[in-house]
BABAVEX-382580 format. One record per residue (C-alpha): residue in one letter; x, y, z. Coordinates in Angstrom, 1 decimal. Each point is the difference from the previous one (the first is absolute). Layout:
BEGIN
{nulo "A",{X,Y,Z}};
...
end
This chain:
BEGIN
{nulo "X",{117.3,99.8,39.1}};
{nulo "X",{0.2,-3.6,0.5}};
{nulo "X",{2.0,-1.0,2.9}};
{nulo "X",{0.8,-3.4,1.1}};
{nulo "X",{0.9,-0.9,3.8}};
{nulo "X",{2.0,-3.2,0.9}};
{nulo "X",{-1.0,-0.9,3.7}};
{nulo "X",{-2.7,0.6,2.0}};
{nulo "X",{1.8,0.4,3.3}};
{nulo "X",{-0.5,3.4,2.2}};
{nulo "X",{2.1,1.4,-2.8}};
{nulo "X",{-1.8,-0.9,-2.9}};
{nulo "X",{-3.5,1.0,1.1}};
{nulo "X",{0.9,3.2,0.9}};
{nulo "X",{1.9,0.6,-3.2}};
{nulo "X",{-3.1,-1.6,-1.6}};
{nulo "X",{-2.6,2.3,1.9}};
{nulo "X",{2.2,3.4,-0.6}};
{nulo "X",{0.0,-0.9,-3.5}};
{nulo "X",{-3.6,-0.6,-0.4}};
{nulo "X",{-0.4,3.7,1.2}};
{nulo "X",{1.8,1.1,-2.7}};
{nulo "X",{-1.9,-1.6,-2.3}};
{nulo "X",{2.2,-2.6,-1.2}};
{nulo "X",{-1.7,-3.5,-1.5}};
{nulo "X",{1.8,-2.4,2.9}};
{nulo "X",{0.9,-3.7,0.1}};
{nulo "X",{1.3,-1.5,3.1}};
{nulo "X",{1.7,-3.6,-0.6}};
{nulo "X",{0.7,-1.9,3.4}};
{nulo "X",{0.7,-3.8,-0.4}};
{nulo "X",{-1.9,-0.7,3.4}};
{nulo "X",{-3.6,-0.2,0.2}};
{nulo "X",{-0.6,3.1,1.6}};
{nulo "X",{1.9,3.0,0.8}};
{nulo "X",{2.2,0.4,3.2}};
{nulo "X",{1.3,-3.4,0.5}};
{nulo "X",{3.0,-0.2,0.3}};
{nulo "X",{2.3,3.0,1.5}};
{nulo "X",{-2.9,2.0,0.7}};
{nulo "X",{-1.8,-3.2,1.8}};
{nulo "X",{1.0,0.1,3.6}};
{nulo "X",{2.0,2.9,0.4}};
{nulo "X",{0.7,1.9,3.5}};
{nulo "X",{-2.9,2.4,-0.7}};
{nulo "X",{1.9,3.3,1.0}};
{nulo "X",{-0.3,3.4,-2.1}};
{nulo "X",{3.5,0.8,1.7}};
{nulo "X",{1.0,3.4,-1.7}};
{nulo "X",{2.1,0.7,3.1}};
{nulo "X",{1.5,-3.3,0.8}};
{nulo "X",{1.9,-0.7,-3.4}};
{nulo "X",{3.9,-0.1,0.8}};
{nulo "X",{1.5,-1.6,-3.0}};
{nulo "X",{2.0,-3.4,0.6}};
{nulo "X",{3.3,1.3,-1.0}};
{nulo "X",{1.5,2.1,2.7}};
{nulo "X",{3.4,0.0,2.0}};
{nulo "X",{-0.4,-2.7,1.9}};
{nulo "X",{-1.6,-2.6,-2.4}};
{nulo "X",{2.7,-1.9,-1.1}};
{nulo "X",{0.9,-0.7,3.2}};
{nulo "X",{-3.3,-1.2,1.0}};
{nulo "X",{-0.5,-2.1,-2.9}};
{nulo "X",{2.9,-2.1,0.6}};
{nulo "X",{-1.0,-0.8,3.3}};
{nulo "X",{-3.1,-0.9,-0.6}};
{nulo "X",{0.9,-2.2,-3.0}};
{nulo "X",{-0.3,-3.4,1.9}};
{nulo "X",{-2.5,1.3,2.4}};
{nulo "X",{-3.5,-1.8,-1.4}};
{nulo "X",{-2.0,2.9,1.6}};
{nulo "X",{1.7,3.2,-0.8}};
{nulo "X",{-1.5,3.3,-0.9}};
{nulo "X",{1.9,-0.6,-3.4}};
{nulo "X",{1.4,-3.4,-0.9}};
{nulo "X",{2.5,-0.2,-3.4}};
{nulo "X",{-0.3,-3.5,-1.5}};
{nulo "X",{2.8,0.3,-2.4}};
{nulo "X",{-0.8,-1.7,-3.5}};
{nulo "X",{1.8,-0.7,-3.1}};
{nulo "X",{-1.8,3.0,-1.6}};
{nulo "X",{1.8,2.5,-1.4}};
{nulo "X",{-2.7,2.7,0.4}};
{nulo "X",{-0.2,-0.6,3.7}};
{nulo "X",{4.0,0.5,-0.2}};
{nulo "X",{-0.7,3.3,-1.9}};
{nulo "X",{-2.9,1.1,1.9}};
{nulo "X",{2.0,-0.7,3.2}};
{nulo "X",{2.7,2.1,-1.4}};
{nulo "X",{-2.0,3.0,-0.4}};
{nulo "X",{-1.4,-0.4,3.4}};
{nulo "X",{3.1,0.5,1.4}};
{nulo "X",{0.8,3.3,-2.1}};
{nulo "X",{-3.1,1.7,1.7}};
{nulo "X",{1.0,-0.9,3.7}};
{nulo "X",{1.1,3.2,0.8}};
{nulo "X",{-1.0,3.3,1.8}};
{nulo "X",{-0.5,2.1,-3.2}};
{nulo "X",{-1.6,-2.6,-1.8}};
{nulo "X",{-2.1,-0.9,2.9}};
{nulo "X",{-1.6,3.8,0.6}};
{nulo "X",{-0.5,0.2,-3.7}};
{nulo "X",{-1.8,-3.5,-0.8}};
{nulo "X",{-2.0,1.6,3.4}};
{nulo "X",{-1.0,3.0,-2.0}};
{nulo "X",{-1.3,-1.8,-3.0}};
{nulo "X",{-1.6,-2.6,1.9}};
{nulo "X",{-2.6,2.6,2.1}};
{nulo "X",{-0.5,2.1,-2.7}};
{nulo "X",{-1.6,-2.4,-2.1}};
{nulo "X",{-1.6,-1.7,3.6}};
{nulo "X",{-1.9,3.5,0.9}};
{nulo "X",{-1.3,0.5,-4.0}};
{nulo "X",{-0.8,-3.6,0.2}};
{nulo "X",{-1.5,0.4,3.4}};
{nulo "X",{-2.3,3.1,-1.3}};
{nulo "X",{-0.9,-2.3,-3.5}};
{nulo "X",{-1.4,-2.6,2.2}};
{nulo "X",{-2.7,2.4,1.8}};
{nulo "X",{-0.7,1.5,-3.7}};
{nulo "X",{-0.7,-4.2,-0.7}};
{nulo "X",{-1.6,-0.7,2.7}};
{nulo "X",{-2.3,3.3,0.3}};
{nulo "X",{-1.2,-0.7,-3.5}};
{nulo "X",{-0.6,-4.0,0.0}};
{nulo "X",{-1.0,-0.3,4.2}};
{nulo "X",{1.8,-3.4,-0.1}};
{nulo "X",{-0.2,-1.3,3.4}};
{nulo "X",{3.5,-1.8,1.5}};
{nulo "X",{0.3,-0.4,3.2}};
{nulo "X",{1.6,3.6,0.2}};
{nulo "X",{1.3,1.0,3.1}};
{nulo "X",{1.0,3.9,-0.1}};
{nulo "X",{1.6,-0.6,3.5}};
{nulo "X",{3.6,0.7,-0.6}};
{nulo "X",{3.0,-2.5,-0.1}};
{nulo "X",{2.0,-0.2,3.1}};
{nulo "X",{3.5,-1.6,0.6}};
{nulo "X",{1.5,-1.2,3.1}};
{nulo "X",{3.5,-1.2,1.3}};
{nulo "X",{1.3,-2.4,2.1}};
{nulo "X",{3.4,1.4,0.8}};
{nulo "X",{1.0,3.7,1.0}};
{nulo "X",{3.0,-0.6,-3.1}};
{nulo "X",{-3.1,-0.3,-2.5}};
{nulo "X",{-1.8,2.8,1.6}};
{nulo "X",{2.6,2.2,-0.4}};
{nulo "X",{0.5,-1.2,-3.8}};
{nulo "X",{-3.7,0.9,-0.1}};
{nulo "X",{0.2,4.1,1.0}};
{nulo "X",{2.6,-0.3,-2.7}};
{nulo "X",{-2.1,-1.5,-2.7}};
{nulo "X",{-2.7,2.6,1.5}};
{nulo "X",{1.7,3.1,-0.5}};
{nulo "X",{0.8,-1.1,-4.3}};
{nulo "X",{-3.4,-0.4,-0.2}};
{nulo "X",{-1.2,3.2,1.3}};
{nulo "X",{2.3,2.0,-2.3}};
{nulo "X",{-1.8,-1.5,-3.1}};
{nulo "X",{-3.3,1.2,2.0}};
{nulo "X",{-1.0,-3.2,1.4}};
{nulo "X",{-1.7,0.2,3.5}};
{nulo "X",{1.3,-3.0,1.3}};
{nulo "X",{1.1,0.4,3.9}};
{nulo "X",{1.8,-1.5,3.2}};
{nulo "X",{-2.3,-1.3,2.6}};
{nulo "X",{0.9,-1.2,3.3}};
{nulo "X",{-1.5,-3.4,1.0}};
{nulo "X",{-2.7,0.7,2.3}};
{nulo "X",{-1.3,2.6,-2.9}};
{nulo "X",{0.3,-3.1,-2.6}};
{nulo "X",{-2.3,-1.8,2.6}};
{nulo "X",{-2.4,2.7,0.1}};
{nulo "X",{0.1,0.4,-4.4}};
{nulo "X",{-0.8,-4.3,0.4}};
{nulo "X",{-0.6,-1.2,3.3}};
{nulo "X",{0.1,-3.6,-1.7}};
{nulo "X",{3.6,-0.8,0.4}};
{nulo "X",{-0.3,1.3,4.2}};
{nulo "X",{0.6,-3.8,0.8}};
{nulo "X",{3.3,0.2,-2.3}};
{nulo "X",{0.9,3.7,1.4}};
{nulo "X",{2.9,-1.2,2.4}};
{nulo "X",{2.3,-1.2,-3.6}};
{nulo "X",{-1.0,3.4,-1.7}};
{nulo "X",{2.6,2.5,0.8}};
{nulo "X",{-2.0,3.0,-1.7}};
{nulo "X",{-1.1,0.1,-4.0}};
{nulo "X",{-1.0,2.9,-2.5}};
{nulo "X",{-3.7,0.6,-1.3}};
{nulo "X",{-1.6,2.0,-3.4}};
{nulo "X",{-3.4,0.9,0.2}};
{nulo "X",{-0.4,0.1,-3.6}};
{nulo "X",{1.0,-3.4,-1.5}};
{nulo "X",{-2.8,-2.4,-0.2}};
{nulo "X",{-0.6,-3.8,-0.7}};
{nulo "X",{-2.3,-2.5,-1.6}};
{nulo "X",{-0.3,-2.6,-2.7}};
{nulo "X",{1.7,0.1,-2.9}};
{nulo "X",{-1.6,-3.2,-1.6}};
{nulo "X",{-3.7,1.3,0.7}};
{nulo "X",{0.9,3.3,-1.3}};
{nulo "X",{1.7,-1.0,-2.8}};
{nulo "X",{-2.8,-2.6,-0.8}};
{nulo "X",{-2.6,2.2,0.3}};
{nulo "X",{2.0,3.4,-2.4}};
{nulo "X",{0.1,-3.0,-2.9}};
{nulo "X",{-4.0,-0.8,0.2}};
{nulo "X",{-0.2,3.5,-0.4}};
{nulo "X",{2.8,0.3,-2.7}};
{nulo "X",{-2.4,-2.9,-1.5}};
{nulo "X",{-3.0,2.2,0.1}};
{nulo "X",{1.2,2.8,-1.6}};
{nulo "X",{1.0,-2.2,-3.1}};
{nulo "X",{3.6,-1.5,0.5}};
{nulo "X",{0.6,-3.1,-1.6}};
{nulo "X",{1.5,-2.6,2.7}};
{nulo "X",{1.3,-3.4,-1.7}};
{nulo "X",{-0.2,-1.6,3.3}};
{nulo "X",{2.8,-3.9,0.1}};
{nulo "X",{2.1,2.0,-2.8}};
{nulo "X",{4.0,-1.0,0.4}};
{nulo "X",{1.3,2.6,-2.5}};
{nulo "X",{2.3,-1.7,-2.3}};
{nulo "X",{1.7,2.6,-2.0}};
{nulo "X",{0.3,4.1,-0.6}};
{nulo "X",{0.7,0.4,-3.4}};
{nulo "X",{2.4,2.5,-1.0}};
{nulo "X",{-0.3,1.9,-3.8}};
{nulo "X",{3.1,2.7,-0.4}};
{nulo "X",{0.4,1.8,3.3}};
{nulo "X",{-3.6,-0.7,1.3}};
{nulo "X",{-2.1,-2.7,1.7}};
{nulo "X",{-3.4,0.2,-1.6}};
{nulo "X",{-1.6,-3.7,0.6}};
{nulo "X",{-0.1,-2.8,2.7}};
{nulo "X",{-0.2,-3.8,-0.9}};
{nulo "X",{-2.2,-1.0,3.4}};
{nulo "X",{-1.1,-3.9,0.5}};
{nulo "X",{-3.0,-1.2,2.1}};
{nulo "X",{0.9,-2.1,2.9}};
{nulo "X",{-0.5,-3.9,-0.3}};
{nulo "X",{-2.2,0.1,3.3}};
{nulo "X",{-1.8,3.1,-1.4}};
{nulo "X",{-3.6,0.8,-1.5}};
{nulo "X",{1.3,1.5,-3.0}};
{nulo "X",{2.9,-3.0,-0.8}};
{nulo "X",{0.9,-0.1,-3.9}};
{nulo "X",{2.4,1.1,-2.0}};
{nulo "X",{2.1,3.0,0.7}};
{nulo "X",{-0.8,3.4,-1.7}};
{nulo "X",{1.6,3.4,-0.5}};
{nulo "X",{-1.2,3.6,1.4}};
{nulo "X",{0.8,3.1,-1.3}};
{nulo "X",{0.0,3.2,1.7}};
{nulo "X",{1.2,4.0,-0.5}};
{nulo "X",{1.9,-0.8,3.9}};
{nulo "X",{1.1,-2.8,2.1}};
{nulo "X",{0.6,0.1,3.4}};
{nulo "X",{2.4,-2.6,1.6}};
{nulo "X",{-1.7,-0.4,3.8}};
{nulo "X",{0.9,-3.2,1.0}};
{nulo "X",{2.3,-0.3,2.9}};
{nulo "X",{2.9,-1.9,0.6}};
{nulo "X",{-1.2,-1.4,-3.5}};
{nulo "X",{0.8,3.3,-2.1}};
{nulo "X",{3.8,-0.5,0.1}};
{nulo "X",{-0.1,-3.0,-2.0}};
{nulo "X",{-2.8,0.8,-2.4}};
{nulo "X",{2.1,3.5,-0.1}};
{nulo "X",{3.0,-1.9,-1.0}};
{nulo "X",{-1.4,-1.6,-2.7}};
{nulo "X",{-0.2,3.3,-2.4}};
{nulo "X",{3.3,1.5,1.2}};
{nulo "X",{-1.3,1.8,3.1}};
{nulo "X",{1.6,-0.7,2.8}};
{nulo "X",{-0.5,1.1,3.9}};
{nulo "X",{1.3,-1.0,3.1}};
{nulo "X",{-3.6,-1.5,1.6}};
{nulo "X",{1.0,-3.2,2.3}};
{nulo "X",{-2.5,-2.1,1.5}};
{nulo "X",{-0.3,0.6,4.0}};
{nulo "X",{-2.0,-3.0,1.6}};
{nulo "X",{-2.2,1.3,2.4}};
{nulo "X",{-2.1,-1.5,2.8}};
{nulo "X",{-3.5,0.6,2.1}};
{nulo "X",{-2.5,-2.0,2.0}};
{nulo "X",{-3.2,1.2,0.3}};
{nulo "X",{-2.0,-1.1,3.4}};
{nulo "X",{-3.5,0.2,1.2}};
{nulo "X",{-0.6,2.0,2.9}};
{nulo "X",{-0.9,-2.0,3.4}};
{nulo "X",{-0.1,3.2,1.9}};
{nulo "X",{-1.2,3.2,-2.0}};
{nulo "X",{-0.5,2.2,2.6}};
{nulo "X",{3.9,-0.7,0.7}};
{nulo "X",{1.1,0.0,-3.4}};
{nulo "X",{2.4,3.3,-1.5}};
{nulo "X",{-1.9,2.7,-1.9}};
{nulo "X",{3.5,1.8,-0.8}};
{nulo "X",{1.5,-1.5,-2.6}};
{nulo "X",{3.6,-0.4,1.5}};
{nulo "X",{3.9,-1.1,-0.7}};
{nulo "X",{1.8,-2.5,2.4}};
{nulo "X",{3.3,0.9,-0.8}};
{nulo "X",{1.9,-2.8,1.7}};
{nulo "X",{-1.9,-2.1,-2.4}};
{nulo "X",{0.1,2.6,-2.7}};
{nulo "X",{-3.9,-1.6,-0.6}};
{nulo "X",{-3.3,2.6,-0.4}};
{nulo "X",{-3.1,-1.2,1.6}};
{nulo "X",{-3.5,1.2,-1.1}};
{nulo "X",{-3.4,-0.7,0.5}};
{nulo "X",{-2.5,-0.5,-2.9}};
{nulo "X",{-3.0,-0.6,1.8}};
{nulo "X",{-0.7,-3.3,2.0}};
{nulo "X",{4.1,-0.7,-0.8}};
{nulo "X",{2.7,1.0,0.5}};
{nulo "X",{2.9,-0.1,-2.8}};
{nulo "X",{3.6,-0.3,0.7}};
{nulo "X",{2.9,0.2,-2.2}};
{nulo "X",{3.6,0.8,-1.0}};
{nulo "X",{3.2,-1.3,-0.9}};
{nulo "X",{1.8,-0.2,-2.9}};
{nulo "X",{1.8,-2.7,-1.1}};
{nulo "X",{2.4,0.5,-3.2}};
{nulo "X",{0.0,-3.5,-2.3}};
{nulo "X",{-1.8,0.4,-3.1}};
{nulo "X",{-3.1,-0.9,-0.9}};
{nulo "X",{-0.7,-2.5,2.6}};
{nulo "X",{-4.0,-0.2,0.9}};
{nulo "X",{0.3,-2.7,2.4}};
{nulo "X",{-1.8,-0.1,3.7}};
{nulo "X",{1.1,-3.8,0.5}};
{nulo "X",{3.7,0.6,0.4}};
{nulo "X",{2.1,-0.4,3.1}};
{nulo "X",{0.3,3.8,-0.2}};
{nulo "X",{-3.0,1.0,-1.1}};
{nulo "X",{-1.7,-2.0,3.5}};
{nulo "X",{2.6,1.7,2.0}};
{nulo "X",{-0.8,3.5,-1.4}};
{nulo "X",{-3.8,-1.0,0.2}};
{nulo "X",{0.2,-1.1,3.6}};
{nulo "X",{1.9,2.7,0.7}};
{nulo "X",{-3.1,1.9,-0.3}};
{nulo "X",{-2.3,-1.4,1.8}};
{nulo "X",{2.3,-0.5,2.9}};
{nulo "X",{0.6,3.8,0.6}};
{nulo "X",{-3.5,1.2,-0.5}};
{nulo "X",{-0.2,-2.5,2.9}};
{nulo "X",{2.4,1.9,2.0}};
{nulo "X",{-1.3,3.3,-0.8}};
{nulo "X",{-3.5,-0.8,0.4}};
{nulo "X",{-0.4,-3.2,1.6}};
{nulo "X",{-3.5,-1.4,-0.8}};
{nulo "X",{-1.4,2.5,-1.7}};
{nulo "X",{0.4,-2.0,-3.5}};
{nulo "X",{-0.6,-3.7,-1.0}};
{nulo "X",{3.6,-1.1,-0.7}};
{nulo "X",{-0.9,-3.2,0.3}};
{nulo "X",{1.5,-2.7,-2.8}};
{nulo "X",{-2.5,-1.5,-2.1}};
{nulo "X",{1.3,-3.2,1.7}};
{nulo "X",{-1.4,1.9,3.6}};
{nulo "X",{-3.1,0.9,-1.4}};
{nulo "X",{0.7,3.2,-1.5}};
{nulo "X",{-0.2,1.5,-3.5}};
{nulo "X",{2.8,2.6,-0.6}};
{nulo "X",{0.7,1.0,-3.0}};
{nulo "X",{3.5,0.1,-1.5}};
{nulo "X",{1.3,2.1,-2.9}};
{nulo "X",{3.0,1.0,-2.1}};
{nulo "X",{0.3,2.4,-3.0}};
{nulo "X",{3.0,1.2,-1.9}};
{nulo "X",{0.3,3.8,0.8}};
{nulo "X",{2.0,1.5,-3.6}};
{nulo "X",{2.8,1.9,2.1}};
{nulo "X",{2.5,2.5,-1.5}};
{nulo "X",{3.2,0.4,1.3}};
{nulo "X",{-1.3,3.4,1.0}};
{nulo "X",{-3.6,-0.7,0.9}};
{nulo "X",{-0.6,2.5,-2.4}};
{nulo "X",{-2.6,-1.3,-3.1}};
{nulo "X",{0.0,0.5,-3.6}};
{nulo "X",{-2.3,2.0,-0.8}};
{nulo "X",{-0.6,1.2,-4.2}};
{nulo "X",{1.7,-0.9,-3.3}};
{nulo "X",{2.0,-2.2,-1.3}};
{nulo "X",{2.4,0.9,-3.0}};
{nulo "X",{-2.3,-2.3,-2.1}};
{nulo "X",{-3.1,2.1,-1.0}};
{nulo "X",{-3.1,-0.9,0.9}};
{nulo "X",{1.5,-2.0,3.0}};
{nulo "X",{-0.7,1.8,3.7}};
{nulo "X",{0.9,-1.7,3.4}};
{nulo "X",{-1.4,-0.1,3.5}};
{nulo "X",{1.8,-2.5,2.0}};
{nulo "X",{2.4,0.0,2.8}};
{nulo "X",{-1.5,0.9,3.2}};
{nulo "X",{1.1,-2.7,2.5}};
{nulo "X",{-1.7,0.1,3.0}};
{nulo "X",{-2.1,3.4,-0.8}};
{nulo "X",{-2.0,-0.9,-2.4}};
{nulo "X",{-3.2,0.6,1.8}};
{nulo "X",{1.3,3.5,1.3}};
{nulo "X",{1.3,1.0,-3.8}};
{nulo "X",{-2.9,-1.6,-2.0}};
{nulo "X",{-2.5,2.3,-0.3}};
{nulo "X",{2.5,2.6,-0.7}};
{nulo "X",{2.2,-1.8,-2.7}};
{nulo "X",{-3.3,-0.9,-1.7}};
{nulo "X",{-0.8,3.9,-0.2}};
{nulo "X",{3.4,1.0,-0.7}};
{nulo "X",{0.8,-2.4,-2.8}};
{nulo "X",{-3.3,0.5,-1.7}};
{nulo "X",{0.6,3.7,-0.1}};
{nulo "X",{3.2,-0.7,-1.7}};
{nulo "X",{-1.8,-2.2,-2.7}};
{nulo "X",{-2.5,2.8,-0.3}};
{nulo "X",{2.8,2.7,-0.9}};
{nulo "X",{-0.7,1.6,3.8}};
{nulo "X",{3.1,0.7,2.5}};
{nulo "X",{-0.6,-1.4,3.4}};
{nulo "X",{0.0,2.1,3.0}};
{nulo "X",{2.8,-1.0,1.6}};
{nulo "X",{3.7,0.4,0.3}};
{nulo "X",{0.6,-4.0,-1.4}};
{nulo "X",{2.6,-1.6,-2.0}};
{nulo "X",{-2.6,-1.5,-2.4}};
{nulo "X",{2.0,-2.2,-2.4}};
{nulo "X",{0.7,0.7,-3.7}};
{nulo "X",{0.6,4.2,1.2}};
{nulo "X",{3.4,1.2,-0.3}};
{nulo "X",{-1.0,2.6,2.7}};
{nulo "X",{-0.6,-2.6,2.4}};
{nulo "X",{1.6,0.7,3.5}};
{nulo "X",{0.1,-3.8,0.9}};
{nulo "X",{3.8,-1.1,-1.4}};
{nulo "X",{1.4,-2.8,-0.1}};
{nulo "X",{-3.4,-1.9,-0.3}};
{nulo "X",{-1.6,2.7,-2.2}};
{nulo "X",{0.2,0.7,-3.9}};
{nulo "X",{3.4,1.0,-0.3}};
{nulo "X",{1.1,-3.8,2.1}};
{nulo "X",{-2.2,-2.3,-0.7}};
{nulo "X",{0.3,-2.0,-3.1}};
{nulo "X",{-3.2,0.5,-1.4}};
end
């Protein structure tokens, strides 16, 4: 079966590599020159099957409006004259509630632990090396309101078998002993043993050289142009070669038995243009990355400043810290009043949580940090899309917002067992299925 795969993001080459074990004939278009750079570039580097919360809870809307002209918020709304940010924003709202909350929850770890388990199967296989740290994730707070929040959050996700627990703060000292200098702000935190971290970009670099070896196609500074629809199926791609590219010329159609749609905040519109349409909204997120001026000092714990709602992580001689989310379409701008303040932002807490252990400097000081945004394709229910379309032919994987390196490996497995005529093992509302469980996002509520 020849299966074509648009995007070669974390979501792409897993589909790509789960689909070459089934013995499918693969081509991967990515219109960069290599795979992983763009959302999967510079992300926050945590496997975080037990810290996944949706957005959309109770007290959300509240938040969000106070935040709104706050440059540095957790999430900052920059309304636009967009009438799918209206829409999207709409739908947002109708999942900020208790019962919607607990079962976005459900959804959300059931396809984190599968994912979790399909990205030991990867990595057992291959032996890709990436900066892995099987250390846990931990979590701390700077208020006793917050911690108390927390045993909340921790009991939810023990009933859907998720060993995440409360720890006081002198026991989040002793699980990292790096943020002692900080210890008098942290009020107490929670801890699971079992997440893990690491790069995403490596990773993902490394799965598509092996994707490559194995005999998938990749058309490398490919912008795909056009999905051609015939009756009620999709069965060809009009793809062009990039200007700046090796291969520029003329553009050129692809055929293929399946296509899978897995290309971010990018799929809605491509989506749209055959009639499929899904609520995916662009959330611009943020990281710095730092070399290390004191490794012995430096966090081995992957860990959660929630005042700051940013994840720091180390990947190696670095240390990578991201978060935010900032609502405005598809805005990939670091030069921007806003963008600096989120940016500096940053580096000034990593300063405050551990002072001197990073280069923070400026380049203007002398330093060399490095600054990234990437649009995160966010749901209104942080729940992705995950199967077929009603156009034949025409499969999706797209939609993960800020999990996309927890859910990759897993969505890659799961989706190519749907192409292959398999059922996935797990309780998921894969799209396309009148079964699903996952209403009002699933089959039966999307317009697909």
């Amino acid at each position: 079966m020849k299966t074509i795969v648009l995007g070669a993001g974390i979501i792409g080459i897993s589909t790509a590599w789960q689909l070459l074990e089934r013995g499918h004939e693969v081509t991967v278009v990515e219109r960069q020159p290599d795979a992983a750079l763009e959302t999967s570039f510079a992300n926050a580097g945590q496997i975080s099957v037990s810290y996944c919360e949706p957005w959309a809870n109770r007290s959300a809307p509240l938040k969000a409006l106070k935040w709104m002209f706050d440059k540095e918020a957790p999430l900052l709304l920059r309304p636009q004259l967009d009438w799918q940010q209206w829409r999207w924003g709409l739908q947002f709202l109708a999942q900020c509630n208790d019962a919607a909350f607990e079962r976005n929850v459900a959804q959300i770890v059931a396809l984190g632990a599968y994912s979790h388990a399909a990205l030991k199967e990867v990595v057992q296989a291959t032996g890709i090396e990436y900066h892995r740290l099987e250390r846990g994730i931990a979590h701390f707070y700077t208020d006793q309101k917050s911690l108390d929040a927390a045993g909340q959050a921790v009991q939810l996700m023990r009933r859907h078998g998720v060993q995440r627990r409360l720890v006081s703060r002198d026991e989040l000292l002793q699980i990292e002993p790096a943020f002692k200098a900080y210890g008098a702000h942290i009020a107490g935190g929670t801890y699971t043993s079992s997440d893990e971290s690491g790069d995403a970009h490596v990773f993902t670099q490394a799965l598509a050289r092996r994707c490559a070896a194995r005999g998938a196609q990749f058309l490398y500074d490919h912008e795909v142009r056009q999905l051609h629809k015939t009756g009620d199926a999709i069965d060809s791609v009009t793809v062009m070669p990039q200007p700046s590219g090796a291969g520029a010329g003329k553009a050129f159609i692809v055929q293929a038995d399946a296509i899978v749609v897995a290309c971010g905040s990018y799929s809605a519109p491509l989506l749209r243009s055959v009639g499929v349409d899904l609520p995916i909204y662009p959330g611009k997120g943020y990281s710095a990355t730092f070399p290390l001026l004191r490794p012995e000092a430096a966090p081995w714990v992957s860990t959660i400043d929630d005042g700051r709602k940013i994840a720091l992580t180390r990947l190696g001689d670095r240390l990578r810290v991201a978060g935010t989310i900032e609502l405005g379409g598809f805005d990939l701008t670091l030069d921007s009043a806003v963008a600096k303040a989120r940016c500096h932002m940053l580096s000034r807490r990593i300063e405050e949580i551990l002072p001197g252990v990073c280069d923070t400097r400026s380049p203007g000081q002398g330093g060399n940090p490095q600054y990234w945004c990437g649009l995160r394709p966010a749901t209104p229910s942080n729940i992705p899309f995950i199967g077929q379309t009603r156009l034949r032919k025409l499969w999706v994987n797209a939609g993960h917002g800020t999990l996309g390196w927890t859910h990759g490996a897993g969505s890659g497995k799961a989706l190519a067992e749907l192409i292959s005529g398999e059922q996935p093992a797990l309780n998921f509302g894969f799209l396309g299925r009148a079964q699903s469980p996952r209403a009002p996002f699933g089959a039966s509520g999307a317009t697909t």
